[in-house]
N, C-alpha and C positions, 0 to 999 in steps of 0.2 A: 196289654197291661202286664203279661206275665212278663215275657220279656223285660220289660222296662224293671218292672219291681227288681230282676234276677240280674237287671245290669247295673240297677240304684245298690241295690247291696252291695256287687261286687267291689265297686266305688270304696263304698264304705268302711271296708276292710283291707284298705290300702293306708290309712294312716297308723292303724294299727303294726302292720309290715313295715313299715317307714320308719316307725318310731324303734321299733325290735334294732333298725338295721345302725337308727343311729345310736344306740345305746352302746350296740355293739361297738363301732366306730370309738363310740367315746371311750371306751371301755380299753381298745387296746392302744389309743392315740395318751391315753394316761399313764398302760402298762411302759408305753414305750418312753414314755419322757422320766418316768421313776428308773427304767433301766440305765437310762443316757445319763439322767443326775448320780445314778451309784455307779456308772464305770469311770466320769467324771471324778465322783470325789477320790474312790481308789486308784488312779493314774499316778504312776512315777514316773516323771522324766528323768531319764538320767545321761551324764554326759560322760564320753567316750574320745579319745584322741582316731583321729580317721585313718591313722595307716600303722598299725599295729598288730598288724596280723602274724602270726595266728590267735594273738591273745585279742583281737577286735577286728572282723573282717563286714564292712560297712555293706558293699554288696552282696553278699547274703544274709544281713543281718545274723550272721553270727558268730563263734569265736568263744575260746577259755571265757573271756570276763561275762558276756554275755550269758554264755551257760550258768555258771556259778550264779549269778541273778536269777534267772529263770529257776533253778533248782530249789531255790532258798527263797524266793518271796511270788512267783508267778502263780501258787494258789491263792493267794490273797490282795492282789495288786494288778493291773493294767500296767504293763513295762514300756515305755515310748523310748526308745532308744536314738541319741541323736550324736553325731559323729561329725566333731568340732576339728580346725587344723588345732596340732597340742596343746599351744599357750589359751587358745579362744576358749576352752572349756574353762581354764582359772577366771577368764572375763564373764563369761554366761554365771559360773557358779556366784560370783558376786553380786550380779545383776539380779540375782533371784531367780531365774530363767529354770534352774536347774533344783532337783528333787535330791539328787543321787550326783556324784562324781568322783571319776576314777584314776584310781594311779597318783595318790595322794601319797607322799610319803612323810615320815614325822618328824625331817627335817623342816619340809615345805611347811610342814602345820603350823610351824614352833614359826619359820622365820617370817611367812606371809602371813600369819593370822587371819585365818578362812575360818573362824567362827566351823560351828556345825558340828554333829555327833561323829568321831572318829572310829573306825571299826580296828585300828591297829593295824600291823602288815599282815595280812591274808593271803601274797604270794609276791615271787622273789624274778626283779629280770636277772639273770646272769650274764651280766653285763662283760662285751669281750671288743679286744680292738684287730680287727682281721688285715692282714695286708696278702698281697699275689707274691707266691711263694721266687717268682721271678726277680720281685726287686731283693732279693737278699738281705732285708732289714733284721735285725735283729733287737726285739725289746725284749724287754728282762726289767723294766722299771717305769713308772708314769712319768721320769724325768728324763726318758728316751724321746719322750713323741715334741720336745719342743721343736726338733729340727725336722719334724715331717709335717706334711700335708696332710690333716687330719680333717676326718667330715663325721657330725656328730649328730644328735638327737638334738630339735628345737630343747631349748630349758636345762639342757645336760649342765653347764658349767654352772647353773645357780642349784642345781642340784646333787653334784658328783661327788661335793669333800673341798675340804681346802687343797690341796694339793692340785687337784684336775683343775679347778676354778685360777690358779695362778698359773697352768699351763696354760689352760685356755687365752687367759688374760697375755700374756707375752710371747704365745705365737703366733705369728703373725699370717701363719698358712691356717691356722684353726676356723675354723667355719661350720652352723649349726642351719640344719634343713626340717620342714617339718615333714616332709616325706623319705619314709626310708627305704622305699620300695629305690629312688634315685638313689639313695646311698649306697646300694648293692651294685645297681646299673653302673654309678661312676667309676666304682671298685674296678669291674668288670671288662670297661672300655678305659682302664690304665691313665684315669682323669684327674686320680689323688694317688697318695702312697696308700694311706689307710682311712677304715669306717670306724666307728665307736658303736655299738649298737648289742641290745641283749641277742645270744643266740640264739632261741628259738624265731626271733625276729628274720637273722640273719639265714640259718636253714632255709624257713618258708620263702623267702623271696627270693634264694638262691636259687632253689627246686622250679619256681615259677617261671622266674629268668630264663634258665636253662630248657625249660617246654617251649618257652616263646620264641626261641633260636635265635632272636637275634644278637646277642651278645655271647659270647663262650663263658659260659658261670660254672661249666667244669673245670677251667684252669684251677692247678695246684694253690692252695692257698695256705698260710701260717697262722693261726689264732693266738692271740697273747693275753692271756688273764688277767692282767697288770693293772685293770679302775675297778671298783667297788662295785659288786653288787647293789642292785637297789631295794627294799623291800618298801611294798606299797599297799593301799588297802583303798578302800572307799569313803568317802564323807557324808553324810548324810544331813537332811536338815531336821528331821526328826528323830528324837532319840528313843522310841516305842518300835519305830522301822527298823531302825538302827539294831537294836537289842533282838526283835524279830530276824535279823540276816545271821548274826552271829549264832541264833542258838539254834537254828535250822544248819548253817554253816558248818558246825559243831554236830551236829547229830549225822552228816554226809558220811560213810564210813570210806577208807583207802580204796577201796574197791570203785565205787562211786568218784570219786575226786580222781583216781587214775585214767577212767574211762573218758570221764572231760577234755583232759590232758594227750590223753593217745588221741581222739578224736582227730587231732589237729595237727599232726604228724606231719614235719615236711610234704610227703609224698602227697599222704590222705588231702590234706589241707589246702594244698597245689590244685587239688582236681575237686575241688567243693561244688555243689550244684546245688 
């Protein structure tokens, strides 16, 4: 009987332990659904043109724009970063798809009416038309390039100025890629006269090019300053985020903002891991 008594109790003090363990269960099966609803409701997606590197380098998730977001809003946000061919970022941000969108300039704002909270330009491409110093061309003016083979940025001639946009429109060798890592490559294997493309763009994919060996991307090359600058900034759909980027933005001192910017160094940026 003793036994039995000392096996009937131990019985007995199993619902007890059972009950301890699903409390527990419940207890972090609720911690964890309240975590999931607040990284949920904090999530920004934002959208990114995909070969813009080094200002947006899709395989390693990082890059100039990326940083500058992270700097400024990733204490307070979940960042989803999604890396669209150019144009399809204006179709997703439409769509609603999109939280954040980049590379918005204030022509595009004014001419496509994309709705959304504008942060103004927050950085500049310095836009440059490069040719192989071999063909001996010579610009000195954007009403040079009608007679060349010119390979541009997808959206360049709806965004370049009136001037580019009538070149665009009446030559007849003009043609826009959304990949400009090719636009280097074509350069390179003597496939066009010239590229259109900002030069940090051109740098990094140059340096890339040139590691990868198979194209000579050291050949002599001419740079001609002759199309506009663009200055671009981000769009937002909220204007509390919005006003949160700019005054985090604002607070980043030179020191800070230059280190972003070195980061991404032809050379450094070539060999990212």
């Amino acid at each position: 009987m003793g036994n039995l008594y000392c096996s009937f109790k131990a019985v007995r003090i199993q619902p007890d332990l059972m009950n301890s363990r699903i409390n527990l269960f419940l207890i972090l099966i609720s911690f964890s659904l309240f975590s999931t609803a607040s990284d949920q409701k904090n999530l920004l997606n934002i959208g990114f043109g995909d070969t813009l590197a080094p200002w947006v380098i899709p395989d390693f998730d990082q890059g100039i724009l990326p940083d500058l977001l992270r700097a400024t809003l990733a204490d307070d946000y979940s960042l989803k970063f999604d890396y669209l061919p150019y144009a399809r970022r204006i179709l997703a941000w439409r769509s609603g798809k999109l939280d954040v969108v980049s590379d918005i300039s204030p022509t595009q704002l004014a001419n496509e009416n994309l709705g959304g909270h504008y942060t103004g330009p927050v950085y500049v491409y310095n836009n440059i038309v490069v040719t192989l110093a071999s063909k001996k061309l010579t610009l000195l003016h954007i009403d040079d390039l009608y007679s060349v083979s010119l390979l541009a940025w997808q959206g360049a001639r709806h965004t370049m100025g009136n001037d580019y946009a009538r070149m665009a429109k009446n030559n007849p060798n003009y043609n826009e890629h959304p990949n400009q890592k090719l636009q280097v490559k074509m350069l390179f294997a003597s496939r066009l006269d010239a590229i259109q493309l900002d030069q940090r763009i051109f740098h990094y994919f140059r340096e890339q090019i040139r590691q990868e060996g198979v194209y000579n991307a050291s050949l002599p090359v001419r740079i001609a300053p002759i199309v506009n600058d663009l200055d671009a900034g981000f769009l937002f759909k909220d204007a509390h985020i919005r006003d949160l980027f700019m005054r985090r933005y604002n607070e980043l001192s030179a020191q800070e903002l230059s280190t972003i910017y070195a980061h991404y160094s032809p050379v450094a940026g070539a060999n990212l891991h």
